[in-house]
C-alpha positions as semicolon CSV with decimal commas, in nm:
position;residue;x (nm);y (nm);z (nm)
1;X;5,569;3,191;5,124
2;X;5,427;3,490;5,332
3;X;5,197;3,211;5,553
4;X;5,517;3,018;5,603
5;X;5,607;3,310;5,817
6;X;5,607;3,320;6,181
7;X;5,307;3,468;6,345
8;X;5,509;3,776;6,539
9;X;5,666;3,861;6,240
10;X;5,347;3,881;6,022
11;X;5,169;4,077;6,309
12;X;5,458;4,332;6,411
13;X;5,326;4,619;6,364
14;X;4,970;4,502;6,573
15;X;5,172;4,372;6,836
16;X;5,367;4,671;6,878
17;X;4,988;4,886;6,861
18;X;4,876;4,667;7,144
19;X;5,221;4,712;7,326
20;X;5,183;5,123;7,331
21;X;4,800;5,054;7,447
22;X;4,915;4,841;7,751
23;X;5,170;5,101;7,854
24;X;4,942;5,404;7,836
25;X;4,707;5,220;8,050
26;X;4,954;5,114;8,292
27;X;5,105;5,476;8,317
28;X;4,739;5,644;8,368
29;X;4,629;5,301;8,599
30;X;5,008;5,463;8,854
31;X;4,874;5,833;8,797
32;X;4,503;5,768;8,916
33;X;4,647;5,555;9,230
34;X;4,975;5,742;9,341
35;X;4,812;5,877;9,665
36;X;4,780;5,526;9,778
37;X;5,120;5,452;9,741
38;X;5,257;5,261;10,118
39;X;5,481;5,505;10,302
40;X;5,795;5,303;10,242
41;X;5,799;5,327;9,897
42;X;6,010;5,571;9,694
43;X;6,022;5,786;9,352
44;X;6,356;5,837;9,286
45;X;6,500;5,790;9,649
46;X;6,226;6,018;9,769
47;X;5,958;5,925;9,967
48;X;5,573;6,017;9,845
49;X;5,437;6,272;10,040
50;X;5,134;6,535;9,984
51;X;5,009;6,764;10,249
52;X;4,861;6,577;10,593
53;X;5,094;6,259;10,440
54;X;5,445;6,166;10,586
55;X;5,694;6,401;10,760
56;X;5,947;6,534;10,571
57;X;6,259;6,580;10,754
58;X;6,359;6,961;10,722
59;X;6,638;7,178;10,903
60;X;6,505;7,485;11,083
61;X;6,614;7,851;11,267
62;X;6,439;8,064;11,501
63;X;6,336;8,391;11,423
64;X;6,517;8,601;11,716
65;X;6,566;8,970;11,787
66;X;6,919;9,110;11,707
67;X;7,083;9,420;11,583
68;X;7,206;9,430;11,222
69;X;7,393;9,605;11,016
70;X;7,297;9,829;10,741
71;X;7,631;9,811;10,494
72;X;7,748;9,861;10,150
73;X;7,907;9,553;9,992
74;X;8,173;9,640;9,658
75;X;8,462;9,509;9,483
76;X;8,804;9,676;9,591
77;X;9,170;9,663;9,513
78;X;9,472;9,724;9,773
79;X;9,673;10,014;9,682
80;X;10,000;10,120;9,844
81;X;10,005;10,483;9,993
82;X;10,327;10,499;9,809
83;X;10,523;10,326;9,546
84;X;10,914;10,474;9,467
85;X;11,147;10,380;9,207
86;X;11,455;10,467;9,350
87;X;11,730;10,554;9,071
88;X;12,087;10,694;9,135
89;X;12,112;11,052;9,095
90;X;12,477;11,006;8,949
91;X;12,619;10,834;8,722
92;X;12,885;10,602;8,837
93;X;13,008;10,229;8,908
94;X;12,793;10,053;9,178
95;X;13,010;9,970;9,436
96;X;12,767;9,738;9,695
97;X;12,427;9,699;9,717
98;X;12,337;9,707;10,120
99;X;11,985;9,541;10,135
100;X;11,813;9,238;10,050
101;X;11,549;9,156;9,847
102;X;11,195;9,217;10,026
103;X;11,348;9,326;10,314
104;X;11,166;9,611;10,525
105;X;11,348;9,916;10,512
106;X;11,324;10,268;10,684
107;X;11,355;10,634;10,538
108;X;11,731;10,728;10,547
109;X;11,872;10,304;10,511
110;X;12,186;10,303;10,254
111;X;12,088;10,120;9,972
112;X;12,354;10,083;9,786
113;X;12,689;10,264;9,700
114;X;12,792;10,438;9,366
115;X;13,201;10,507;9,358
116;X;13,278;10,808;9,511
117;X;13,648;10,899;9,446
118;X;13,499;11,103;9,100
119;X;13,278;11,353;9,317
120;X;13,567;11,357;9,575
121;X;13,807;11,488;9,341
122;X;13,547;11,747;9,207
123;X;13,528;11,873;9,529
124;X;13,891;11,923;9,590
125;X;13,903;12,105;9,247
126;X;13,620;12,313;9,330
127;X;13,798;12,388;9,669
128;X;14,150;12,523;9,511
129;X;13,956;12,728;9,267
130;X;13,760;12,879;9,545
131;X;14,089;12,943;9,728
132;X;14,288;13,061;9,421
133;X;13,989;13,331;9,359
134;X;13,950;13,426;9,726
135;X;14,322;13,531;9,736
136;X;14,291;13,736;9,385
137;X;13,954;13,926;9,551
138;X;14,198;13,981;9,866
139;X;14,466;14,186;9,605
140;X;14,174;14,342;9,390
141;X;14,021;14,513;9,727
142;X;14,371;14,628;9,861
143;X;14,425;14,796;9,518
144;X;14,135;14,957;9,515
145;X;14,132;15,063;9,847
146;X;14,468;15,238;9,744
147;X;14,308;15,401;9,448
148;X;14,051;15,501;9,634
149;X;14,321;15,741;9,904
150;X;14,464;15,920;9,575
151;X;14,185;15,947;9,344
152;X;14,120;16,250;9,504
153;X;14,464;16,402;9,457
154;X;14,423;16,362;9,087
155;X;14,695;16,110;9,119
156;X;14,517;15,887;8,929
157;X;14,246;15,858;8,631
158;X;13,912;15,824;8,691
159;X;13,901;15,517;8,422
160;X;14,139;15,309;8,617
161;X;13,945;15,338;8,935
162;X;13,647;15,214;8,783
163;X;13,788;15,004;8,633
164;X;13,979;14,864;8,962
165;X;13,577;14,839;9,055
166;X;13,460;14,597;8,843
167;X;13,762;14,400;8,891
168;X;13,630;14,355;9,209
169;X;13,291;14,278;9,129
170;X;13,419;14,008;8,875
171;X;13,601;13,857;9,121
172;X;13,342;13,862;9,372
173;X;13,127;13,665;9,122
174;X;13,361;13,462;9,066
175;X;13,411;13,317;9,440
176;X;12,996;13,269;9,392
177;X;13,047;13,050;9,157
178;X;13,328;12,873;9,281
179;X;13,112;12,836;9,555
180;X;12,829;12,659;9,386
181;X;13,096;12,432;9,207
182;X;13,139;12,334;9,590
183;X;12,815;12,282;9,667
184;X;12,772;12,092;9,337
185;X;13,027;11,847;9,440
186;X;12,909;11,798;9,764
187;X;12,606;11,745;9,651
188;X;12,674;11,428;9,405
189;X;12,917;11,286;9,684
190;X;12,628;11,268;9,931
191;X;12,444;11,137;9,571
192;X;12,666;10,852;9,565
193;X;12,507;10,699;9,857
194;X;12,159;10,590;9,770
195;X;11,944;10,587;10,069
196;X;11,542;10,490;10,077
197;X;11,279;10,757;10,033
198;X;11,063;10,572;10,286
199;X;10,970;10,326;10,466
200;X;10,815;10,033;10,311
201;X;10,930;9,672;10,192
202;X;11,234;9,661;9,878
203;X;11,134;9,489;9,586
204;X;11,372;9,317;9,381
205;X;11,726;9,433;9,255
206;X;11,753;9,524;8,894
207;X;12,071;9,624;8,866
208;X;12,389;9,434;9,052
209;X;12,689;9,549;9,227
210;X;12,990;9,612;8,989
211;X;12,768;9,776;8,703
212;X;12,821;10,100;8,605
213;X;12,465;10,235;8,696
214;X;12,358;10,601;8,519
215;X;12,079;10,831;8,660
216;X;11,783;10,632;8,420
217;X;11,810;10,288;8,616
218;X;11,560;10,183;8,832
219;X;11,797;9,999;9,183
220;X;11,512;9,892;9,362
221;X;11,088;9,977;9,387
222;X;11,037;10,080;9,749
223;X;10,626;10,048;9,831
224;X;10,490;10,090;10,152
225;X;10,282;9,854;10,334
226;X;10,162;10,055;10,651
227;X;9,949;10,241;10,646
228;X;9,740;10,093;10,319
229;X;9,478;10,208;10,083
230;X;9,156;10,019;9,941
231;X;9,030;10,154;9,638
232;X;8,728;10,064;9,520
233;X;8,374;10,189;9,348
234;X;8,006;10,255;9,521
235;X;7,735;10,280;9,239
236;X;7,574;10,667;9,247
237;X;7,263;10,503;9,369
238;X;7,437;10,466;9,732
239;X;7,564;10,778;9,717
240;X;7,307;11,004;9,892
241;X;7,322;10,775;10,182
242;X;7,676;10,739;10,242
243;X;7,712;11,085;10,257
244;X;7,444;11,152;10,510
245;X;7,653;10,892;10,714
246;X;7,997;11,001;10,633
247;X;7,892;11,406;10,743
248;X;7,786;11,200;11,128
249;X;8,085;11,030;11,182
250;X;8,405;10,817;11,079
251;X;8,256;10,555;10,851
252;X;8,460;10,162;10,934
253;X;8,542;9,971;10,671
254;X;8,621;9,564;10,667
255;X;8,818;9,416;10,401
256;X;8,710;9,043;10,347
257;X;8,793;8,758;10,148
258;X;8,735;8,671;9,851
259;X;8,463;8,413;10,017
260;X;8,368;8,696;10,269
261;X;8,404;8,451;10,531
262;X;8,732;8,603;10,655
263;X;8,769;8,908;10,766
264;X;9,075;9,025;10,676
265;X;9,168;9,447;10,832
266;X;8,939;9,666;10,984
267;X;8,975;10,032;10,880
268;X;8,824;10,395;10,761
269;X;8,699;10,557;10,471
270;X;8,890;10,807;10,361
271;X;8,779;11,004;10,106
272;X;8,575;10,986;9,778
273;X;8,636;11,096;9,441
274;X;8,489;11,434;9,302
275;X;8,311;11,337;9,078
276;X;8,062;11,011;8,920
277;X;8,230;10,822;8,639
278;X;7,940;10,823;8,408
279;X;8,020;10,546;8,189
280;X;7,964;10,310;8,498
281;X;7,724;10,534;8,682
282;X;7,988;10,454;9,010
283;X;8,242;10,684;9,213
284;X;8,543;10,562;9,324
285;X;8,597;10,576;9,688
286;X;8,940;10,496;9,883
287;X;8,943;10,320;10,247
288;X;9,288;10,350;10,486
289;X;9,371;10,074;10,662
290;X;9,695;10,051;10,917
291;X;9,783;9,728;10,812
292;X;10,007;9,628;11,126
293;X;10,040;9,202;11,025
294;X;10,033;9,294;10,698
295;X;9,728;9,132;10,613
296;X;9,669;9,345;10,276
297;X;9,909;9,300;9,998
298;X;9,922;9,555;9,737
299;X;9,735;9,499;9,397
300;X;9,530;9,219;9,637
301;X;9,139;9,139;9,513
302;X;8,926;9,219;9,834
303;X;8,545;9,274;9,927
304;X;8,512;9,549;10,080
305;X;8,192;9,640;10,327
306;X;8,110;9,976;10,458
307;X;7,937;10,007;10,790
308;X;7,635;10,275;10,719
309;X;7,449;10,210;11,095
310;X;7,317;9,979;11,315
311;X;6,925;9,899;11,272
312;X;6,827;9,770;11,671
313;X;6,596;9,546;11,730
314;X;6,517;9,371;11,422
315;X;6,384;9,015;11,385
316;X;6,645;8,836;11,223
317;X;6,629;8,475;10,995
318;X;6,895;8,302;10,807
319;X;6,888;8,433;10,481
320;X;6,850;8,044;10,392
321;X;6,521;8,055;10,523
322;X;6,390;8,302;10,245
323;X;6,230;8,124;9,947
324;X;6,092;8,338;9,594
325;X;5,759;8,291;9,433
326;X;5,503;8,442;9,198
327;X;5,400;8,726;9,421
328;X;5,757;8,818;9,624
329;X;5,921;8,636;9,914
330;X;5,796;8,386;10,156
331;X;5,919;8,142;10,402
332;X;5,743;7,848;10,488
333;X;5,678;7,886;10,948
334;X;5,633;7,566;11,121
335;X;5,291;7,508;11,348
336;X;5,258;7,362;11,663
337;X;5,153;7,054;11,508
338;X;5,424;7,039;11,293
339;X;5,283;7,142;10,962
340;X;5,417;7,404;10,762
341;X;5,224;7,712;10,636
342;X;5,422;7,954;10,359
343;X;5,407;8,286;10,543
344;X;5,469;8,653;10,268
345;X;5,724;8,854;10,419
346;X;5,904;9,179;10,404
347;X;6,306;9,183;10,400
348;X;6,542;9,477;10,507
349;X;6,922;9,485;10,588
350;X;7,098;9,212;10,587
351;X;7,455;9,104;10,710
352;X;7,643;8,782;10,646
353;X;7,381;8,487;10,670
354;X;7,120;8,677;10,837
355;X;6,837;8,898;10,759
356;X;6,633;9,171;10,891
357;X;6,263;9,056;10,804
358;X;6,053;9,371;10,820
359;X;5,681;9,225;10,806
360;X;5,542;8,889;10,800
361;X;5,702;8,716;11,103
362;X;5,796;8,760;11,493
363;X;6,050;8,675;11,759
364;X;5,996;8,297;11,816
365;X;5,867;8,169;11,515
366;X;6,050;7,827;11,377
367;X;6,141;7,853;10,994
368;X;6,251;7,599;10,740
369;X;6,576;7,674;10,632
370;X;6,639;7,335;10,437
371;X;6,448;7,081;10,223
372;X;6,211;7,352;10,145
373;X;6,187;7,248;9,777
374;X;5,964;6,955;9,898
375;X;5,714;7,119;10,108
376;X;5,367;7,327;10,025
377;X;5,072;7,480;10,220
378;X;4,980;7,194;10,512
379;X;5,283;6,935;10,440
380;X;5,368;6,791;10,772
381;X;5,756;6,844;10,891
382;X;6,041;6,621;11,102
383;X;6,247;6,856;11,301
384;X;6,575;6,790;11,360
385;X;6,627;6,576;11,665
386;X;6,274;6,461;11,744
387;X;6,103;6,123;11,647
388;X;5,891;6,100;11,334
389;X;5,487;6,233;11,448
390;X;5,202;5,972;11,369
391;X;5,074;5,965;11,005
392;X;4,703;6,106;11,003
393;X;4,442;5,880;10,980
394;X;4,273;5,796;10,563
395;X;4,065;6,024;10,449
396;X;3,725;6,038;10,337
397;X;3,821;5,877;9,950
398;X;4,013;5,628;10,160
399;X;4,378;5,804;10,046
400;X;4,659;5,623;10,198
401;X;4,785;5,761;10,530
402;X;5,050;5,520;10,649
403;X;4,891;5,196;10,688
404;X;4,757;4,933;10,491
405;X;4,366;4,948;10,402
């Protein structure tokens, strides 16, 4: 029964020996010939290149002279100057409420307006007592001032004229106090009109016209918008050399996007906190800004940069340019003949998409600042908008070079 079998079946498992065998020679038969792969074939949608072989097409920038900035980047938050809850002072039914929800308002704007005819009345009692008092002092001095002519003639005892005295006195206290029941009153009738504390923008109404309102609700939150604060933290490393900047001069500070492509207010740092925060080894630091189109928006994420100096003629690359290895950072500099060698440099400042290099490169050279993944020492280079350069001839082992052998 076995030999009734078909041949492939009885021999699988040499057949599938003899399968592996041919593969591994076919894979190490494409590794020993690669080089001699024709130009326009591809691996992968790449095409196969080694150093002297085809052009690669790469993008590349100029290494130029320029001034840069030397600035501190951080994370900040927008903080009003000011934030008010403005409550009623008096207790009382809210008549009208004068303003409109995120409206701009100005120091001294009626708000809203709590009942007055209460205080008004307070007043007027206040008044009459103050009256009513003022004529009993009037009769208290006249009869003293009559005691006073006969005391001395024994006409009288020395205990009422004393007395007669402090009658006077008490009186006389009496009208002070009548006067700060006057005062009092006037005071909680001007209360009944709430007016802003500042200028700023209203937030919204919690409590409505027609509600009694007492002296522990919250009308309105009143925060202002101009000028505005940045607060935000420097790490105690930076800290020596901000301060040797800050003692020169007025230190500007941007506020940028969250991309930092946009810059969004320019303004000043204003002061720093007195002292490290030592569970994040940073100190918090506060920049003013004057805000006028209202750009910043309190509570608002922003990057914040701080302008340290200017560093004047440095030779400046895109930062895209810069490339890590083994031994620090390199960029690969294109020859006159359009190879590339990898050139060691030496970075500095940088600002945006640029970067000071400090050693390594000058004014003029032309870097690779795109498909540098594909390049080494020697690989030859397409620049952007010039034709393809002619393939170098084979080589001594007869390795292809861009034509047939």
């Amino acid at each position: 029964m076995e030999n009734r079998k078909p041949f492939f079946v009885r021999n699988r498992a040499l057949l599938i020996i003899l399968a592996v065998i041919a593969i591994v020679a076919f894979g190490g038969y494409w590794l020993a010939h690669r080089t001699s792969v024709p130009a326009g074939f591809r691996f992968g949608g790449r095409s196969a290149m080694g150093a002297g072989g085809m052009a690669m097409p790469v993008g590349t920038a100029t290494a130029r002279t320029g001034d840069i900035g030397i600035d501190l980047d951080a994370l900040g938050t927008v903080t009003p100057l000011r934030t008010v809850a403005v409550r009623s002072q008096v207790n009382g039914l809210l008549q009208s409420v004068n303003f409109k929800e995120g409206q701009d308002v100005k120091q001294g704007d009626v708000l809203a307006q709590v009942d007055p005819r209460p205080f008004q009345a307070a007043l007027l009692q206040a008044q009459g007592a103050l009256a009513r008092d003022e004529a009993l002092l009037a009769n208290a001095r006249a009869d003293l001032k009559r005691y006073q002519d006969v005391a001395p003639q024994g006409l009288i005892p020395e205990q009422t004229l004393a007395t007669q005295k402090a009658l006077v006195a008490q009186y006389e206290g009496t009208i002070k106090s009548d006067q700060g029941q006057i005062d009092t009153a006037k005071l909680n009738l001007g209360y009944a009109r709430i007016v802003a504390p500042l200028d700023g923008r209203a937030g919204l109404r919690v409590v409505d016209a027609g509600n009694t309102i007492t002296t522990s609700d919250t009308l309105v939150t009143i925060t202002q918008l101009k000028p505005i604060d940045v607060l935000f933290t420097i790490p105690e490393d930076n800290l020596p050399e901000l301060l040797k900047h800050m003692n020169d001069a007025s230190l500007k500070v941007d506020a940028l996007s969250r991309d930092k492509t946009t810059e969004l207010a320019s303004g000043s740092l204003a002061s720093l906190d007195n002292q490290i925060d030592t569970s994040t080894g940073t100190v918090k630091a506060k920049a003013e800004f004057a805000n006028a189109d209202e750009s910043l928006f309190p509570n608002q994420f922003v990057n914040v940069r701080v302008h340290l100096t200017t560093l004047t003629g440095a030779t400046i690359v895109p930062t895209a340019a810069l490339q890590r290895g083994a031994d620090g950072m390199y960029v690969f500099v294109v020859g006159a003949d359009r190879t590339v060698k990898q050139q060691p440099v030496k970075t500095g400042a940088s600002q945006g998409q640029d970067i000071a290099v400090t050693d390594g490169l000058k004014p003029g050279d032309i870097v690779v600042t795109d498909g540098a993944d594909n390049l080494r020492d020697g690989s030859r280079v397409e620049l952007p908008g010039e034709a393809p350069p002619p393939a170098k001839p084979a080589d001594a082992k007869g390795q292809w070079r861009g034509k047939s052998k």
